[in-house]
Z-matrix of the N, CA and C atoms (Angstrom, degrees):
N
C 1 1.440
C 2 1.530 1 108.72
N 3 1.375 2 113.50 1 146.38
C 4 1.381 3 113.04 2 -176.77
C 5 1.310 4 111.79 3 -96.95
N 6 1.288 5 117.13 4 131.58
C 7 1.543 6 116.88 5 166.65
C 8 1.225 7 142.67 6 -104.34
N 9 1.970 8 106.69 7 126.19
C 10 1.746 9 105.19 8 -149.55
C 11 1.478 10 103.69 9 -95.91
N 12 1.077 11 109.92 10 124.02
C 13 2.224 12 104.45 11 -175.79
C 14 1.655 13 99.05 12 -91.90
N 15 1.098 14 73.99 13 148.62
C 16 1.593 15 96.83 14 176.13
C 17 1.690 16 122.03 15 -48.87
N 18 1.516 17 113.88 16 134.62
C 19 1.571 18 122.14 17 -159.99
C 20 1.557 19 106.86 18 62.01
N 21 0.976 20 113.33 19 42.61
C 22 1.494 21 87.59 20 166.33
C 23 1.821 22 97.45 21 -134.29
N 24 1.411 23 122.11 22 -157.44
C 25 1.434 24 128.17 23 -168.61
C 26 1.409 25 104.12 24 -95.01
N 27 1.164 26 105.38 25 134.62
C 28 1.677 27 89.58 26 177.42
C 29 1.776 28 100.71 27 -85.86
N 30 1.351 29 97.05 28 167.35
C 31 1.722 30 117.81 29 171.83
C 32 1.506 31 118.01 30 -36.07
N 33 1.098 32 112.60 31 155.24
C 34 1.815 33 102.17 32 171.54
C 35 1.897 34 92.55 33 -104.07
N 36 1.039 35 103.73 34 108.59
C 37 1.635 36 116.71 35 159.02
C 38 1.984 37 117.34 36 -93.75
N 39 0.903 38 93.41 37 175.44
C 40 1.699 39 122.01 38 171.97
C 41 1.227 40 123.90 39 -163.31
N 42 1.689 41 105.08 40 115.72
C 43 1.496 42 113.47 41 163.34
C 44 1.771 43 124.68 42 -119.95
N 45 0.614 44 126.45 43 -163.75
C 46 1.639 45 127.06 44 177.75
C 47 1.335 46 107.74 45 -88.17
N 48 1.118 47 108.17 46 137.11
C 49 1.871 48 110.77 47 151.53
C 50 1.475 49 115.53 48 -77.25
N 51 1.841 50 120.05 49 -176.74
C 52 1.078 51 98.46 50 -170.12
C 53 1.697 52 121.08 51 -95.11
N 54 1.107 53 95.62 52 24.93
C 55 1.776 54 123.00 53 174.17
C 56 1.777 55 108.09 54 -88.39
N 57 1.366 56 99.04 55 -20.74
C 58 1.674 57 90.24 56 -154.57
C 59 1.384 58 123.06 57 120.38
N 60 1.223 59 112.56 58 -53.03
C 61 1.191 60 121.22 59 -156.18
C 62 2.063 61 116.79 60 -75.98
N 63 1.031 62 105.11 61 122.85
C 64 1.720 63 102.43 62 178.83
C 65 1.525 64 132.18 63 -41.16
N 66 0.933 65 99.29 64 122.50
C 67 1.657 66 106.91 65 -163.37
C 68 2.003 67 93.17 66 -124.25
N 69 1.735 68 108.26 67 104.68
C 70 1.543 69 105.04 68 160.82
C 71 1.253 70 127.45 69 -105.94
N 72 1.531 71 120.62 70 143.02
C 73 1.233 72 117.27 71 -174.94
C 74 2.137 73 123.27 72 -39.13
N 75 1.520 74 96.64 73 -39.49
C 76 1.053 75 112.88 74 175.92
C 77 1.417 76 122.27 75 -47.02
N 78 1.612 77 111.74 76 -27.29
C 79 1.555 78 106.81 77 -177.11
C 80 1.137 79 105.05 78 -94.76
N 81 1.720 80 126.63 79 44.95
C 82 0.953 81 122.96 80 150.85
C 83 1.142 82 122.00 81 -130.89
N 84 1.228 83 109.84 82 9.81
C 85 2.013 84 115.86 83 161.18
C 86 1.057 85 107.59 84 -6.78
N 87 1.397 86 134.35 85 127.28
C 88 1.224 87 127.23 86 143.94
C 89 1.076 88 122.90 87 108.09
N 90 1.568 89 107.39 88 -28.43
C 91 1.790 90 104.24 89 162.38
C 92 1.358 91 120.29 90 -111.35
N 93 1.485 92 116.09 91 -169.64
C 94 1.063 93 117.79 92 -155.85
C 95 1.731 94 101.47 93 -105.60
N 96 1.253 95 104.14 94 122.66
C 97 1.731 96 127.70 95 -154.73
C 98 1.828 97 93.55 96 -117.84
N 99 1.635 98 99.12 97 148.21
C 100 1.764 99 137.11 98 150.84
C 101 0.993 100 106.24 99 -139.09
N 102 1.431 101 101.33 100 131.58
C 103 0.896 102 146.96 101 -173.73
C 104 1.480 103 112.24 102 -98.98
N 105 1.169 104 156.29 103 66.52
C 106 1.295 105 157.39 104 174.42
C 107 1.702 106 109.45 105 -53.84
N 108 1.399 107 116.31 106 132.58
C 109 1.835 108 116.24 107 158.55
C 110 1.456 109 83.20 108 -123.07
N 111 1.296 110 97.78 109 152.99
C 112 1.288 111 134.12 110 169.72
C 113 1.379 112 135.17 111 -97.72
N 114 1.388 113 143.41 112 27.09
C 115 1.538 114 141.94 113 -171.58
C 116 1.439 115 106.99 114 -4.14
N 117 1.235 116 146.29 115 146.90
C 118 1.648 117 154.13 116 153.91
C 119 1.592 118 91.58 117 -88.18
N 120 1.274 119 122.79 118 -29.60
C 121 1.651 120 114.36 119 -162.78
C 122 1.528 121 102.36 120 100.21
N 123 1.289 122 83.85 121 179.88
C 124 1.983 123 98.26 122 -175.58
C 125 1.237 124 95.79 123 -121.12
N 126 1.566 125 101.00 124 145.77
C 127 1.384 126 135.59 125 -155.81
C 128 1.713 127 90.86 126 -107.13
């Protein structure tokens, strides 16, 4: 796993939307982004 330190850029990833279709962090250069994580909880 890679580890991101604090102030710096995060990674350029890609995941799906809920269509399918590829969605990368990168095509959002430049504006102003949230970022949501989600916990499931502990099992």
């Amino acid at each position: 796993m890679i580890l991101i330190e604090v102030n710096q850029p995060a990674p350029d990833f890609t995941l799906e939307d809920v269509s399918g279709n590829p969605v990368s962090l990168s095509q959002f250069k430049g504006e102003k982004n949230v970022i949501l994580i989600l916990n499931r909880g502990f099992v």
